[in-house]
C-alpha positions in Angstrom: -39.7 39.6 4.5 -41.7 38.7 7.5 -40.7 37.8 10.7 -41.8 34.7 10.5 -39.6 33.6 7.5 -36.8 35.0 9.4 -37.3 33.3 12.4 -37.6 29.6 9.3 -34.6 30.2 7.6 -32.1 30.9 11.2 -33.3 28.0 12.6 -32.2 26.2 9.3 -29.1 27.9 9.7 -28.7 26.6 12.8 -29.8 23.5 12.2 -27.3 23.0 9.4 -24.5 24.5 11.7 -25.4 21.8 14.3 -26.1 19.0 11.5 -21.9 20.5 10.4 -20.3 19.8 13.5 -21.9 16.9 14.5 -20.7 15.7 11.3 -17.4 17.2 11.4 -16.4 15.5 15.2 -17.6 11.9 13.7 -14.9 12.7 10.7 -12.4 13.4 13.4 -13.2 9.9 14.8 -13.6 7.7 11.4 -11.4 9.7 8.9 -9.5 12.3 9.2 -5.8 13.6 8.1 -3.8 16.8 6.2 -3.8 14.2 3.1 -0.6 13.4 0.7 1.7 15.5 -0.6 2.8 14.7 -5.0 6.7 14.5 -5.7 9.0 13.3 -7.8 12.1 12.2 -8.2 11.8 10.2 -5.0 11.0 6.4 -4.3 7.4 7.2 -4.5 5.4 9.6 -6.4 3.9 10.9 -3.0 3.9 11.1 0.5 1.9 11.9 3.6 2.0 15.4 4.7 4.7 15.1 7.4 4.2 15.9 11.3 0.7 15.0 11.2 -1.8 12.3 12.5 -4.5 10.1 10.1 -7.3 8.1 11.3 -8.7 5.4 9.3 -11.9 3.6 10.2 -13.5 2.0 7.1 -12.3 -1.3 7.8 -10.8 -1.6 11.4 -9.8 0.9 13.2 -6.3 3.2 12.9 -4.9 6.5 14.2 -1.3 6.5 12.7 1.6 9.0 12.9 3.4 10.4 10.2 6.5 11.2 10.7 9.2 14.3 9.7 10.0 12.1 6.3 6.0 12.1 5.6 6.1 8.1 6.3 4.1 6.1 9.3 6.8 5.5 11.5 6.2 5.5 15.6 9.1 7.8 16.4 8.5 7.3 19.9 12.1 5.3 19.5 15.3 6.5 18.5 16.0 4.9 15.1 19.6 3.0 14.5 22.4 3.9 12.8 21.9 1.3 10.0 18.5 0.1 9.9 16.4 -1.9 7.9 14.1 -0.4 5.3 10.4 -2.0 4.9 8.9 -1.0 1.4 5.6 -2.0 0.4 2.4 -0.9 -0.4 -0.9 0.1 1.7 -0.4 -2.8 3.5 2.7 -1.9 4.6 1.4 1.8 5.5 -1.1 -0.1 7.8 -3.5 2.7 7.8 -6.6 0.3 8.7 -5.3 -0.9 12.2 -3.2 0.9 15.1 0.0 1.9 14.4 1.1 -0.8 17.7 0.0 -3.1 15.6 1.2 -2.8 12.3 4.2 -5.0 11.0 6.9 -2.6 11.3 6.0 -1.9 14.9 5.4 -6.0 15.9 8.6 -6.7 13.9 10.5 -3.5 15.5 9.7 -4.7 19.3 10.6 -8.3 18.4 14.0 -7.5 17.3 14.8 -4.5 20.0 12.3 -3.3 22.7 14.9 -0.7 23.1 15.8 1.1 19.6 14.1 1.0 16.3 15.4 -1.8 13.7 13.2 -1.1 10.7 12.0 2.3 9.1 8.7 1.9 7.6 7.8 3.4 3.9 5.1 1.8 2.8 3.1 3.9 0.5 -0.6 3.3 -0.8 -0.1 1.7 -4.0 3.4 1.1 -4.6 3.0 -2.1 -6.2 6.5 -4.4 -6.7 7.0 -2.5 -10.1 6.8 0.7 -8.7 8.7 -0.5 -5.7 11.9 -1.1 -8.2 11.4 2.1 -10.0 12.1 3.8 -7.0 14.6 1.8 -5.4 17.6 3.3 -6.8 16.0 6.8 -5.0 15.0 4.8 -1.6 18.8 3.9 -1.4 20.3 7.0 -2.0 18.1 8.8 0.2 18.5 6.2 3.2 21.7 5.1 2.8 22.7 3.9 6.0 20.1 0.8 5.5 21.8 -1.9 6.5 19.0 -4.3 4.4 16.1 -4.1 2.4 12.5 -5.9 3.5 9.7 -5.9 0.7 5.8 -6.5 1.1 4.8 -7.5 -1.8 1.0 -9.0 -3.0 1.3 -9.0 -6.5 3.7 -11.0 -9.0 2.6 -9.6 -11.8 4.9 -7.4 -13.6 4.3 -6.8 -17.3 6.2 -5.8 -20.4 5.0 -2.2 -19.4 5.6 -2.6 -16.2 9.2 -3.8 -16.7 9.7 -0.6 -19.5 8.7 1.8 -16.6 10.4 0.3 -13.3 14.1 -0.2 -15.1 13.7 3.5 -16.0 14.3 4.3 -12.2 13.7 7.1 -10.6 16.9 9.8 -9.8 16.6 11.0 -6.2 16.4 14.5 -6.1 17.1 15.6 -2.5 14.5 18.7 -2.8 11.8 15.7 -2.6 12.3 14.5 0.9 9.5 14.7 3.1 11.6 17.3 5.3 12.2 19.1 2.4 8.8 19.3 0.7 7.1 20.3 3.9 9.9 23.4 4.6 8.9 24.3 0.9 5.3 24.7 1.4 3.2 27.9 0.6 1.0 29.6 2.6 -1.8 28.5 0.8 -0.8 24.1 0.9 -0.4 24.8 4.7 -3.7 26.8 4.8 -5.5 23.8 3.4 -3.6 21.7 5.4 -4.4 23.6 8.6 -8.1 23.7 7.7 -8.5 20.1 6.7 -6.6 19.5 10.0 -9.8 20.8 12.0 -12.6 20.2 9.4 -12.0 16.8 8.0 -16.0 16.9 7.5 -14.5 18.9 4.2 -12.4 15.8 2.8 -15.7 13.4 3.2 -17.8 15.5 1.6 -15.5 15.8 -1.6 -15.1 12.2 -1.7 -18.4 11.6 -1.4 -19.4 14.1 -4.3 -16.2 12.5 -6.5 -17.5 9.4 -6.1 -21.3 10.2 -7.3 -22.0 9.6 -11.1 -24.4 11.9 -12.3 -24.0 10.6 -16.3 -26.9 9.1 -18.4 -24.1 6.2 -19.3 -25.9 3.1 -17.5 -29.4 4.9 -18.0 -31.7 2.7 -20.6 -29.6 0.0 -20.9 -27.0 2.0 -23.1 -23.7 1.0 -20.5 -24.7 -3.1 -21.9 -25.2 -2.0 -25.5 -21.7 -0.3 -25.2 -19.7 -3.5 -23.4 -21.3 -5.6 -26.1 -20.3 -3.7 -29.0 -17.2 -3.2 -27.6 -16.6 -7.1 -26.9 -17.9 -7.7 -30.5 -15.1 -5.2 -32.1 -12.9 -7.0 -29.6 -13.5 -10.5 -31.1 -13.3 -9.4 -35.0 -9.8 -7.6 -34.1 -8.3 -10.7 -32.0 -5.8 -13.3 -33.7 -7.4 -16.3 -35.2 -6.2 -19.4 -32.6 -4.4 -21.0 -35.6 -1.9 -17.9 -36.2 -1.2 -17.0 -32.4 1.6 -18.4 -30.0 0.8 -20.5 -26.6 -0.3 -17.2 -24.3 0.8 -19.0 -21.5 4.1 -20.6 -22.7 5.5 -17.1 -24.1 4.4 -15.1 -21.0 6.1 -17.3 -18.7 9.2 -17.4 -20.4 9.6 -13.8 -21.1 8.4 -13.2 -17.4 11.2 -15.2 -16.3 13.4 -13.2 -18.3 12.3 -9.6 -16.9 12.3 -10.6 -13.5 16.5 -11.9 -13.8 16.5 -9.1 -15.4 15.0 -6.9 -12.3 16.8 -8.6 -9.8 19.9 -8.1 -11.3 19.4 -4.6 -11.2 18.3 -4.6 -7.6 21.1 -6.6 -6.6 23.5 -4.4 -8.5 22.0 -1.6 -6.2 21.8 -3.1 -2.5 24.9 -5.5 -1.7 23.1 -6.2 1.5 20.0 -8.6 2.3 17.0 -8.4 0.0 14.1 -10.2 1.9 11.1 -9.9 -0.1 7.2 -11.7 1.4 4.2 -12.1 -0.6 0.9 -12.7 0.7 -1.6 -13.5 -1.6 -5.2 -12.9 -1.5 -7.6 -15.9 0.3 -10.5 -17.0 -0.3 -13.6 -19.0 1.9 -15.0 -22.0 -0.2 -18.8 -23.1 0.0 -17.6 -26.2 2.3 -15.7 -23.6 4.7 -11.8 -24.3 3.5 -9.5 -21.3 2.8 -8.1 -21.3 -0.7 -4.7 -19.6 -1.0 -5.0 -17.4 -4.2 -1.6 -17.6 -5.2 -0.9 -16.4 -8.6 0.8 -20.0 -10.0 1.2 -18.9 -13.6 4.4 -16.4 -12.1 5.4 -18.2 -8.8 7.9 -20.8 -9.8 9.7 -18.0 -12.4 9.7 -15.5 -9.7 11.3 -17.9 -6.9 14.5 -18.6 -9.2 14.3 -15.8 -10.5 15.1 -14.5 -6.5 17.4 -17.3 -5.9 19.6 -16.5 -9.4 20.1 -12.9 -7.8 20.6 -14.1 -4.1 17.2 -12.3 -2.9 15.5 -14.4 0.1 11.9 -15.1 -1.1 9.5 -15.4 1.7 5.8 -16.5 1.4 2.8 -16.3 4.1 0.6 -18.7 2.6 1.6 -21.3 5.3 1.4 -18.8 8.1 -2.5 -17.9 6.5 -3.4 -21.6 6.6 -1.9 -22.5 10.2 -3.7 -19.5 11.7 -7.0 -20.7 9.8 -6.6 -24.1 10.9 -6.2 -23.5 14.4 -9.2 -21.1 14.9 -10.7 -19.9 12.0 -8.8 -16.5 11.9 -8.2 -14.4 8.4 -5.4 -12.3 7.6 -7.4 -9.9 5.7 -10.0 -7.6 6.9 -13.6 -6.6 4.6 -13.5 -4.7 1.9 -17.1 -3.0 1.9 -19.4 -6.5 3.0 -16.9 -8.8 1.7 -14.7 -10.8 4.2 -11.4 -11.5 3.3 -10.9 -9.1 0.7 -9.3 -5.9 2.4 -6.2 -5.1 3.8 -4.4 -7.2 6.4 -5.4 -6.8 9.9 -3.9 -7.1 12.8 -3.7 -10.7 13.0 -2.2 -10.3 9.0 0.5 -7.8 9.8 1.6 -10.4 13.1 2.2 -13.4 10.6 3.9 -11.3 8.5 6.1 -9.8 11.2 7.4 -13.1 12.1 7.7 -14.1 8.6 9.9 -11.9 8.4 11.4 -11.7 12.0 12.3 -15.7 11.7 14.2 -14.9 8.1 16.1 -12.2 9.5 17.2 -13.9 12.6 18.4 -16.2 10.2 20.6 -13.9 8.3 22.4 -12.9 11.4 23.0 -16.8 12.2 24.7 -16.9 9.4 26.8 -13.9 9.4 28.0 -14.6 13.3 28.8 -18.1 12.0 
């Protein structure tokens, strides 16, 4: 081999090398993190590796801390003896903003600048079914809660749903964050150590996951496959003359599960139940904000809280107000999209006094 190939292939070396950790400090800045951790057993079927920081820049901007538990909680303050525990989903986590900002932090300073009211474990898609299939395990593993605050965006809950969340989840001690990260092997906290200072590693891998190297959509053959599959779809669907009102029998039966859930919840938690949805917005061609509330469960869903003495909460007022007075959205983009993320800062404030003004409430009452 010559010396002049030599000299070619080390400065590609070194060019990659360079092209590496360029890369690698601009993952450090936009995304980095040790990852989640699978369990179960527990209120959710994962958590954050604990005693680490994440950093989220795909929509706004967030550097969150995860705390002993593997859940994003500022620790900075001493937590109280009975507490309030905020479940939810991603929105809850707040990964997309600062963790200052998020609605467990707003909500926390609002109600002591001094201690910590509400523990935060909001977990990436914990949807309101999954939320009361692991309530039974939240409350026995925090049981000096003191009451129970849900973010929730969804009300649908389906017959499937409903089979899996009243088959609740036994907590299992040995799947606590604290426990899970003593339990780790050399090799999980070799990974974890190594994504720690190359997070270049985790973007690669999702970019490689996310790249579709099939011949389905080539030729036209993904279109051929939808349309034979809508066609098979059609010949195997109820003629409208033998099939009941869709509408009529879902609501009713909906109504019925969600008693049902409640019940169940309420038979778990004597304490305050608050729980908020935010629904999804929308801008309209002639610039007015349409609240995408899902109407077809609403009404069943608010008696069905009000049967079971759960305190329903709903930002779509809060959305509009903030709108109204200077155009601002609750929601961040989702790729090029406005309004179609997660909630950003301004979304996690409404919320926060959504649900600061309820609970201030509930302690009017109790002092009265």
């Amino acid at each position: 081999m010559s010396k002049k190939t030599v000299d070619t292939i080390l400065s590609w070396g070194v060019a990659l090398a360079v092209a590496l950790l360029i890369a690698n400090a601009v993952s450090f800045a936009y995304r980095s993190g040790a990852g989640s951790i699978q369990r179960a057993n527990a209120f959710s079927t994962s958590i954050r590796t604990p005693n680490t920081v994440i950093v989220r820049g795909a929509e706004g901007y967030g550097i969150n801390a995860v705390d002993e538990r593997g859940y994003l909680n500022d620790n900075t303050l001493p937590l109280k003896e009975h507490y309030i525990l905020m479940m939810g989903s991603s929105h809850a986590e707040g990964l997309q903003i600062m963790q200052e900002d998020t609605m467990t932090s707003v909500l926390n300073r609002m109600l002591d600048p001094n201690e910590r009211t509400v523990y935060n474990i909001g977990t990436a898609g914990q949807t309101f079914p999954l939320i009361v299939e692991g309530f039974r395990a939240a409350m026995e593993e925090f049981p000096d809660a003191a009451g129970v605050m849900m973010e929730i965006s969804r009300l649908e809950f389906s017959e499937a749903d409903f089979a899996r969340a009243m088959d609740q989840a036994e907590y299992d001690p040995a799947s606590s964050g604290i426990a899970l990260e003593q339990s780790l092997g050399f090799s999980r906290r070799l990974r974890n150590n190594i994504l720690g200072v190359l997070p270049v590693i985790s973007q690669l891998r999702q970019q490689f996951d996310s790249m579709d190297f099939s011949m389905r959509d080539a030729f036209g053959i993904a279109a051929l496959l939808e349309k034979n599959k809508a066609a098979a779809a059609n010949e195997a669907a109820p003629s409208p003359a033998t099939s009941a009102p869709a509408a009529q029998t879902g609501e009713s039966a909906y109504a019925a599960r969600m008693n049902q859930v409640f019940a169940l919840l309420r038979s778990e938690f004597d304490g305050p139940i608050l729980i908020l949805y935010h629904s999804g917005v929308m801008l309209l061609p002639d610039g007015t904000l349409l609240i995408k509330r899902e109407t077809e469960y609403y009404d069943d869903f608010k008696q069905a809280c009000e049967n079971n003495g759960i305190i329903l909460l709903d930002a779509s007022d809060a959305f509009l107000r903030a709108y109204e007075a200077d155009y601002s959205l609750p929601y961040g983009f989702n790729n090029t999209t406005m309004a179609s993320g997660h909630l950003n800062t301004l979304g996690h404030r409404l919320l926060a006094e959504e649900f600061y003004k309820a609970w201030m409430q509930i302690q009017d009452k109790e002092k009265n």
